[in-house]
N, C-alpha and C positions, 0 to 999 in steps of 0.2 A: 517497266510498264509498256505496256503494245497499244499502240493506236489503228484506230481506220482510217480509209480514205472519208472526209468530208467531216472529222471531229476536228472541233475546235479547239486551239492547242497554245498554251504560252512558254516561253522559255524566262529564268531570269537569266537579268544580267549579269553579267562574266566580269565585269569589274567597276567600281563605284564611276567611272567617268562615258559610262554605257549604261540606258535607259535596257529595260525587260522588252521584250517585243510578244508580240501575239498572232496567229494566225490559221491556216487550215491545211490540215493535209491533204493533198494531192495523189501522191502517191505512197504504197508501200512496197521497198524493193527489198527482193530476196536477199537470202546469205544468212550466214551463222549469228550475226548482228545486225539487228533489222533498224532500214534505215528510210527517211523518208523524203519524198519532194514535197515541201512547205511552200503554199504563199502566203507571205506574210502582208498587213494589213497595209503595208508603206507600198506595196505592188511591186517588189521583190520578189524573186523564186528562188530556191537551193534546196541543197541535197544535204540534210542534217541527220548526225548522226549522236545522237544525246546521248551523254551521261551519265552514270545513275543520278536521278533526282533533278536532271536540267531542264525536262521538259515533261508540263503536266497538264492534264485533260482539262478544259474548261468547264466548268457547273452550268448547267442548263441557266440559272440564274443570271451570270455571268456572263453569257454569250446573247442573252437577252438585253442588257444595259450595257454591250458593244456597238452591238445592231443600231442598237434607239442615238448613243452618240454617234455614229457614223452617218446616218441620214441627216442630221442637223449643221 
């Protein structure tokens, strides 16, 4: 899956004692494996490079009832 810069984006967690995180891409950088600068919602930044299947687009639904918990 290829993302853009400014979609909203979750990863799950890599193993049961590690929460899923969520966040927005920043950038997308070139190469034969496209990879991207993430900031994630904790206010962290990195340069991830997913998986098959690690990291998936958020539903407009979805990024709607993040928003709404984040300003409360």
């Amino acid at each position: 899956m290829v993302f853009k810069v400014g979609e909203r984006v979750a990863e799950h967690a890599r193993s049961t004692a590690r929460h899923g995180r969520s966040g927005e891409v920043r950038e997308v950088l070139g190469g034969h494996i496209p990879r991207y600068r993430i900031r994630w919602d904790d206010g962290h930044e990195s340069i991830y490079t997913p998986a098959d299947g690690a990291l998936n687009r958020l539903a407009p639904a979805a990024r709607k009832a993040q928003r709404a918990g984040q300003k409360s």
